[in-house]
Structures are given as structure tokens and as C-alpha cells.
C-alpha angles and dihedrals in degrees: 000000000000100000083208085074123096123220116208139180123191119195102196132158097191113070097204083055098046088038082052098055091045087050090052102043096025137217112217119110079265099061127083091223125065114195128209118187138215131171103207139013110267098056083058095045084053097043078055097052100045072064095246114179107255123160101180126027111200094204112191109212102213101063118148114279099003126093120222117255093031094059086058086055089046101050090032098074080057116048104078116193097352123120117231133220134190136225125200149167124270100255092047106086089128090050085054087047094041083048094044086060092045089061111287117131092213142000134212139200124231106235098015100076120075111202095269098053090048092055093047094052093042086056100040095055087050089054089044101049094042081058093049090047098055084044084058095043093047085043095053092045096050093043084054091049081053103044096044096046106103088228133090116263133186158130129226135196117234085268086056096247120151115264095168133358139178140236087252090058102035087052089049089057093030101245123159098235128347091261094068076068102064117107092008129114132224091254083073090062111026136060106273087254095052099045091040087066093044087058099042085057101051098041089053093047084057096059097040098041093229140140129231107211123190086346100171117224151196112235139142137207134247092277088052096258117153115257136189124217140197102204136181134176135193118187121220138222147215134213094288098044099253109135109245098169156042132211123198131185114178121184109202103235099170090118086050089050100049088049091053087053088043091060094043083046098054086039100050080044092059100042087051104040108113086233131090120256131184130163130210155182128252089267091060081253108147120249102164148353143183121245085252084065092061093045100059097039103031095230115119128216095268093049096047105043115099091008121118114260099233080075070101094055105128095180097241091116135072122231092263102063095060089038083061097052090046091061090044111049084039087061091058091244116135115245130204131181140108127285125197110212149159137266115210087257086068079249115153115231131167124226136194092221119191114185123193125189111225111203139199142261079263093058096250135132105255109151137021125219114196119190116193134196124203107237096164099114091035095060089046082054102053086035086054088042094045088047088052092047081052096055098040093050081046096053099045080057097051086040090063091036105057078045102059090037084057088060086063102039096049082056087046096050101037094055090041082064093044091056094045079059095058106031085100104186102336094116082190100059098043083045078059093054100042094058080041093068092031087050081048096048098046079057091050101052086054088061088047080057091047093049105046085055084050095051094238098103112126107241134189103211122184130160117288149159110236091211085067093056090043103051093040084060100050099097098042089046088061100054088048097054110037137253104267084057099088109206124219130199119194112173136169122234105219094042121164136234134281134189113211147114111295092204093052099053085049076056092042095054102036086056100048086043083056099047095047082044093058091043097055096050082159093060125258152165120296112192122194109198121182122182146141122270148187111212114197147209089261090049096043098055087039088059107029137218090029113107122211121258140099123314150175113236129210117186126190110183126178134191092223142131087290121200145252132232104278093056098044089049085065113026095104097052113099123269093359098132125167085201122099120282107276098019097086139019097211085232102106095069088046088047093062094042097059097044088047087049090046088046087056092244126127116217124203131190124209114193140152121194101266097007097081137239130282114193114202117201108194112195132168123260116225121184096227118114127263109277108224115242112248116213120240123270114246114251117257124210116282106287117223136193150187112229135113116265131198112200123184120186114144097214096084107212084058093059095040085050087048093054094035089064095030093049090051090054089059101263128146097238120194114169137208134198107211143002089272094040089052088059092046090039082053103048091049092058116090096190125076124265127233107183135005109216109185137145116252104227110047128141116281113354115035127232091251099037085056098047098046079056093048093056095072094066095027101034092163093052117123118224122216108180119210118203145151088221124071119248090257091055090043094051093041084064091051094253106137112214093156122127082036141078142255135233112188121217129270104031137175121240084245094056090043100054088044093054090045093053106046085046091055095043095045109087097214087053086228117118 
């Protein structure tokens, strides 16, 4: 088609008027304007809509049946791209200038047009309209660049009202559609303190001319959630240079921003984690690390970076165990373990390391981030805990063994006494039975040992002041240990209470003064230190299981050989001994041990090779006063009876030994084997009953379990219990021996037949 050409439909009722306007524009092949002709609307409205090309449509308004105005709304819909122009009678100028507002690009008046100006108009509003339509197009096409750019777009007057604005921006404020935006202001969509500063800004950019360019700034969507923006904003002038305008344009970087606190965040955490962080390359070479870093290894920022990370290497590990990390970490696989290193002061310490490869956009491992936490103090404490779980399964061995042994020595030395008693005049063979006994109690003081480790050691506590018992050894103390051995006494004035066993501090002290003595052959210092302490919640679970509170403390330190860790780890079990065999039992540490355990107390030792031993005795303080020493009663000659005497002991030569001494002091003796065959034993018995001597642990039934049965049919009897185990020991295990007394294995004739005695004279039966 020549786009020279014009297209023209005239809608035209009057035929002289329609044959006129032919005349005028022409319709031969000549001719620019090719004229198609239609008498009534509806034939337009249907050569419209067969899509003929018609770029101007001369509408009369006064067509049959139609009514002006209303004949422009109906064709207009349409047209399409078409301009239209109106024609009108003479005297309807308003009804053109009413039509040019409805939608018509011109308007004529019959009458008034002579054939040049009509050609003239009829090309101009083509060439207008196919302006106006490019403007539209270029218009539609800019506003859906705007509308469909992510980021906030929009124009404001000099008031800071809105002039345009975008989708981006009308879904940020929750409008319906951009144009619920024009001639508002921000204080219609934003809380009164954020818009306030919106406003501040621009109008403050309108009276300086300057830009704001990526001003960053606070801002939050219709449901009230935070947003980021990156806003600038360029003024505009007029004519005259006065700034009329404002463009924005706003990018959201909230993501951008989260993602920047997530990454101070991260980075503060890290800095302030209590853990050490460091961060490497690929080589193990440092690249960062957190202060906490430098506080567990001593080595500051400046030092570490760039420095290989085995500058923590403390030498505790073989070559394949780092080997093994490095595969795996390598390997981007995470490792954990613990690594033993060392500070800048040469200093040991003991990490929980966890390593995890970071790798690149490529997927490679390209860097390593280790986090450590310090378990030093955590592994002395298991190792403390572990030692005392040691000490407490050992002793529970040597417990039940010194008990049973008991057993053995009471029938050796009871039937060592027997035999001195019939030996008659033969000097060699008493001389037999006496080396018998002494070979029996030396036996049976090593059971005493083994019991007091084992905390079952029967003590006779009362209120005391250790500086008395000190000073009152001090003499003795120097002729045990020798004369190139100085003794020092260092004792505080106002010292507290304790309630022990004077016998067994005695014990307590003679034992740590022989073994500082062995470990200074060359001669040395032994200090003796009491005073008065407060022992804390951070000692406590420093030390456990020592529980805070206030002590007494008694403190023994040598200048000896000292020792090293193996040998400390060990010194309280029993007959561990680093003397020469025969030269010690490895009974006299474990001793103490055990007396300072039963007192309540807890007892450390502190001690380098070469740089001597301190041995620290912790024991309760009490405020009672000190309770006076009675001297022992002198022993009286064997006592003897006449009732009648149930024992029950369920090792046999024992019993037999038990009725053989009571029987020749003139008792009634009956026996019994176990706790059911004493109540059998009982009911077949017609005669009464004085005293119940039975053994506390024994299979089956136990000793109180029968006697608390016994005492239904024999309610008077009196009840001595025998056993290898304190009565502590007996009552922690739920065995009730109260109301009754206690007999301690082994025992002499002579102890036996006492006991016996002041039971069955007592009349509560309790001793």
C-alpha cells in the first residue's frame, strides 16, 4: 500500500454533501485520497469492522436516527487507529468543540471549508494522529519499562507530592495501581517519622540543587516489614532554573542488608565466642583468628597471621595422627578429636578441635576453619574423678579382702593362745605358739592398713586441736627420721577444731614424715604447717569430691627428690611402693588416705621431679571444745560365766575356736551356722538364752535379720555382733545393728571374753 495515499470514510447522510466532498478530495487513481462512502452508521461501524484501512473517518453528526454526540461514542470504540473528524452544521460550533473533547482529533463546518482547506486538514490530522499515536506507543512502552523495572520509580512536584509513580513502588506502599499514588504524599503511606525524614531530605535537596545519590535508606512495606532502600534523587528545573521536580529512583536492598548483618553478626560472634577460632588456608598457613584465640595460645594477631599453624605443635602426637587429619580435612570431610598443644609460654594445654573445609564457588576446598575449645581443666578433672573411682573400686577389694582375711587371722590367733595354754613346761613349744600369734598380729595390723584405706577402720573421734598433737610429736618425729632431716613447725595460733581419731593422725603424720624422710636420703627440710581455710565452689569442683566449706588444714612439705606424674597418679593405692622390695609394704600412703577419707577430710599432693613433695590434709572444722584424753583402763584378768551363749558364725574353725575359749570359761555354748539355722538352733532349745553372738554378714539370713527375729520368742536376750566391717560400714549397706554391740575381727581371747562380759553385765545389753 503507498503510505502517501489517504484513506478516508465519509459517513454522510446527504448525498450533495457526500457528492461535494468527493468532488473536493477526489477519488480518481490520480488523486492522494481515496474515498469510500456510507449513508448511515451502521454501514461504517461494519466497513470498520471487515478491518478496512482507513486512516481518517469524516463523521457527520447529524446522521437519521442517531444523535450527535452520541454517534462520535458509538464509532469511536471502533475505529482503531483512525483519526476522526467531525462534521457539523453551521450553527454547531459548540457540538465540534463538545466532540473534540469526546475523542475527535478535528471538527468542520459545513459551509464554511472550501476543498483546499479540507485537504490540508484531512492531512494534517493524519499526520497528527499518527504523531499522537507514536507518542502513545513510545509512551506505553516507556510506562511498561517503568512499571516492570523491580525498582521504585517515580516523579515528585516541588511539595513532594507524587506525579508518577511505578508498580515497584505502588506494591511497596500497598496501593491498587501507581496511579492511587498521584498528587499524594508519603505521609499517606508511611508511618508520620519515616515520612517526616523523606520529606526533610527532598525538600532540602530543593533548596541546595543536589543530588542524593545511593542514600541508603530505612523504610517498610504496606504489612509493616522492615525494608532497605538505595535511593537517589536528581531535582529538576524550569526555564528559569527553579527546581520543579524531583526524580527517584530506589533499589530494595534488604536482602543485601540482612545478609550484611548476617555477616557482622557471624563476624562479632566469632570475635566474641569463648572459643578459639582461627581460620586458614589450604597449607595450614593462618589467615585469621578471634581474641579468644590469643588468649588460649598467647600469640597475638600480628604474631599468628601468616604463620604456620603447627606454631601450636606441642610434640604429644606421632606423625600419623596429623597425617590422618590432613586426609581427612583434604578430603573436605569435617574432623573432630582432641589435640594436645602448646601456648608461647611452652605451657601444655588440651583442646576439642573441630575443622571444617569451606569451599568455593567451584566447589573446592579452598580454606579451613578450626574452632577449639579449651578442655584442660576438664580432662584434670575426669582424670581426678577417674583416680578417685580407682581408689574407691580398690578399696572395696582390699575392704573384702582384709574381712575375709580376718576370718583366718581371729582362728590363728585364737588357737595360738589356746596352745600357749597347753604348752605346760615345754619353753620350746610355747616359744612355737608365741611366734605363731606375733606372726598373726603382724597379719592382722596389715588388715587394720587395708581397712583404714578402705574406710572401714573402727575410730574413736573426739574433738581435738591438731597443734597439740604436733607439738607433742616433735621429739619423737626427730629420732624417726634422722638427724640430717630439720624439722619445721609452722602453726597457727587461732587454729579450729577437728573431730578425729587422735590415734589415727598420729598415724596420718608418722607415715607422711617417713615417706619425706625416704625421699631426702641426703638429708633436707620437713615443714609441718597447720591453719585455718576456706575452701570454695571453684576449688571444690577443681578438686572433686571435695565439697566447699571450712577446714583445718595440715600441711607436711619436703625438699626431696619429688615425683613425677606417673608416680603421683598412684602413691595412695595400696602396696604400690617405688622402695626396694622389702623395704617397704606400700601400705603407709594408702593408710593415710583412708583415715583422712573416714574423717571426712580430702588430702592433695603437689610435687615436681627435683623440686620436693607437699602433702596437703584438708579436715573439717567443727566449733565444739576440745574433748580431754582419758587414759586407758587398765586390763582386768580374764572374766569368766556361766550362761548359756548362742554363736552364730558361718567359717567353721572360727566357731569352733569361739566355743572352744567361751566353754572353758565356763559358758553354755549352742552354735549355729547361719541366720535360719540360729532360729531353728533357738526353738529347739528348751533352756533360756543370755546373749546372741553372731556375725553380721553371713549367707542367707543375715546376723541382724536373725536376731530381730529371735527377739519375738527370746525378747530378754542380749545381742553382740562379730564382723570384719565397721558399724558405719555395716548401717550404709541397711544392716541395723543399733541397740547392740560390736566385736571387731580379729579379736584376742582375752577381747572376746571382755566384750562378752561387760555385754552380759550391762543391762541394756549395749557397750
Amino acid at each position: 500500500m503507498n503510505e502517501d495515499i489517504i484513506h478516508v470514510l465519509l459517513v454522510e447522510d446527504n448525498p450533495g454533501d457526500a457528492h461535494l466532498v468527493k468532488e473536493i478530495l477526489g477519488h480518481d487513481e490520480r488523486s492522494a485520497f481515496r474515498v469510500k462512502h456510507v449513508s448511515t452508521l451502521e454501514e461504517a461501524m461494519s466497513s470498520l469492522a471487515l478491518g478496512a484501512a482507513n486512516q481518517v473517518i469524516l463523521l457527520d453528526l447529524g446522521l437519521p436516527d442517531e444523535s450527535g454526540l452520541h454517534t462520535l461514542q458509538r464509532i469511536i470504540p471502533v475505529a482503531r487507529e483512525a483519526s476522526i473528524v467531525v462534521i457539523t452544521g453551521v450553527q454547531d460550533e459548540e457540538l465540534g468543540i463538545a466532540a473534540i473533547r469526546e475523542g475527535a482529533h478535528d471538527y468542520l463546518i459545513k459551509g464554511q471549508v472550501d476543498g483546499g482547506q479540507l485537504r490540508r486538514i484531512l492531512r494534517y490530522d493524519v499526520e497528527r494522529h499518527k504523531m499522537q499515536s507514536y507518542l502513545r506507543t513510545e509512551h506505553e512502552l516507556l510506562r511498561a519499562v517503568i512499571d516492570n523495572v523491580p525498582d521504585y520509580i517515580y516523579v515528585k512536584d516541588a511539595e513532594s507530592r507524587f506525579l508518577l509513580a511505578n508498580r515497584a513502588l505502588a506494591d511497596l506502599v500497598g496501593a491498587r495501581t501507581p496511579e492511587d499514588l498521584l498528587g499524594k504524599m508519603d505521609f499517606d503511606f508511611f508511618p508520620q517519622q519515616l515520612a517526616a525524614a523523606f520529606f526533610s531530605d527532598e525538600q532540602a535537596m530543593i533548596r541546595s540543587g543536589k543530588p542524593l545519590v545511593n542514600q541508603e535508606e530505612a523504610s517498610m512495606d504496606a504489612s509493616g516489614n522492615p525494608k532497605w532502600t538505595s535511593t537517589s534523587k536528581v531535582p529538576l528545573r524550569d526555564e528559569h532554573g527553579q527546581v520543579t521536580r524531583i526524580i527517584g529512583i530506589g533499589r530494595d536492598i534488604t536482602s543485601r542488608k540482612y545478609a550484611e548483618g548476617q555477616l557482622l553478626l557471624q563476624a562479632t560472634a566469632l570475635k566474641s565466642t569463648a572459643n578459639g577460632v582461627v581460620i586458614t588456608d589450604t597449607a595450614g598457613k593462618i589467615l585469621w583468628l578471634n581474641p579468644s584465640f590469643t588468649a588460649l595460645t598467647g600469640f597475638s594477631a600480628e604474631e599468628a597471621t601468616g604463620q604456620a599453624y603447627n606454631i601450636l605443635n606441642s610434640g604429644e602426637h606421632p606423625k600419623s595422627f596429623f597425617d590422618q587429619m590432613w586426609k581427612s580435612i583434604l578430603a573436605g570431610q569435617v574432623w573432630r578429636g582432641e589435640i594436645a598443644n602448646r601456648r608461647k609460654d611452652g605451657t601444655l594445654f588440651t583442646v576439642e578441635q573441630t575443622i571444617t573445609p569451606v569451599r568455593n564457588q567451584r566447589g573446592d576446598v579452598a580454606r579451613f576453619v578450626a574452632i577449639m575449645q579449651d578442655v584442660t581443666e576438664r580432662k584434670k578433672l575426669e582424670q581426678q574423678l577417674n583416680h578417685a573411682q580407682k581408689m574407691e573400686s580398690v578399696g572395696r577389694l582390699a575392704g573384702g579382702v582384709a574381712h575375709d582375711f580376718n576370718n583366718l587371722l581371729s582362728v590363728i590367733i585364737g588357737y595360738s593362745e589356746i596352745l600357749m595354754g597347753h604348752t605346760g613346761s615345754d619353753p620350746r613349744a610355747l616359744r612355737l605358739a608365741e611366734e605363731i600369734k606375733r606372726a598373726g598380729s603382724r597379719a592382722a595390723t596389715l588388715t587394720r592398713q587395708l581397712l583404714a584405706f578402705s574406710r572401714q577402720q573402727v575410730l574413736e573421734p573426739r574433738v581435738l586441736n591438731l597443734n597439740t598433737i604436733v607439738t607433742d610429736m616433735q621429739k619423737m618425729l626427730q629420732r624417726l627420721i634422722r638427724e640430717d632431716v630439720e624439722i619445721q613447725a609452722k602453726l597457727e595460733g587461732d587454729l579450729g577444731h577437728v573431730r578425729v581419731d587422735p590415734g589415727q593422725i598420729e598415724q596420718i603424720i608418722i607415715n607422711l614424715a617417713v615417706n619425706a624422710r625416704d625421699a631426702m636420703p641426703q638429708g633436707g627440710k620437713l615443714t609441718i604447717q597447720t591453719s585455718n581455710v576456706e575452701l570454695d565452689e571453684k576449688y571444690a569442683a577443681q578438686h572433686p569430691p571435695t565439697t566447699p566449706g571450712r577446714y583445718v588444714l595440715l600441711a607436711m612439705a619436703d625438699t626431696g627428690m619429688g615425683m613425677n606424674q606417673e608416680t603421683k597418679a598412684r602413691i595412695f593405692e595400696p602396696f604400690f611402693t617405688t622402695k626396694e622390695l622389702s623395704k617397704g609394704t606400700g601400705l603407709g600412703l594408702s593408710t593415710v588416705y583412708g583415715i583422712v577419707k573416714q574423717s571426712g577430710g580430702c588430702i592433695w599432693v603437689y610435687s615436681e621431679p627435683g623440686q620436693g613433695s607437699v602433702f596437703k590434709v584438708y579436715l573439717p572444722r567443727v566449733d565444739q571444745p576440745v574433748e580431754p584424753i582419758l587414759p586407758a583402763k587398765p586390763l582386768a584378768e580374764s572374766p569368766r560365766g556361766t550362761e548359756t551363749i548362742l554363736v552364730a558364725e558361718d567359717e567353721d574353725t572360727l566357731r569352733t575356736m569361739i566355743r572352744t575359749f567361751l566353754e572353758e570359761s565356763g559358758y553354755t555354748v549352742i552354735e549355729a551356722k547361719s541366720g535360719a539355722d540360729l532360729l531353728k538352733v533357738a526353738q529347739e532349745h528348751d533352756a533360756a538364752i543370755q546373749l546372741l553372738l553372731t556375725d553380721v554378714i553371713m549367707p542367707g539370713m543375715t546376723g541382724p535379720a536373725a536376731a530381730e527375729q529371735l527377739a519375738h520368742t527370746y525378747p530378754k536376750t542380749k545381742v553382740l555382733y562379730m564382723s570384719g566391717y565397721t558399724a558405719g560400714f555395716i548401717s550404709d549397706r541397711g544392716l541395723q545393728t543399733k541397740g547392740a554391740a560390736l566385736l571387731q575381727k580379729p579379736f584376742t581371747r582375752e577381747a572376746l571374753l571382755q566384750k562378752v562380759r561387760e555385754v552380759l553385765g550391762n543391762p541394756d545389753g549395749v557397750c
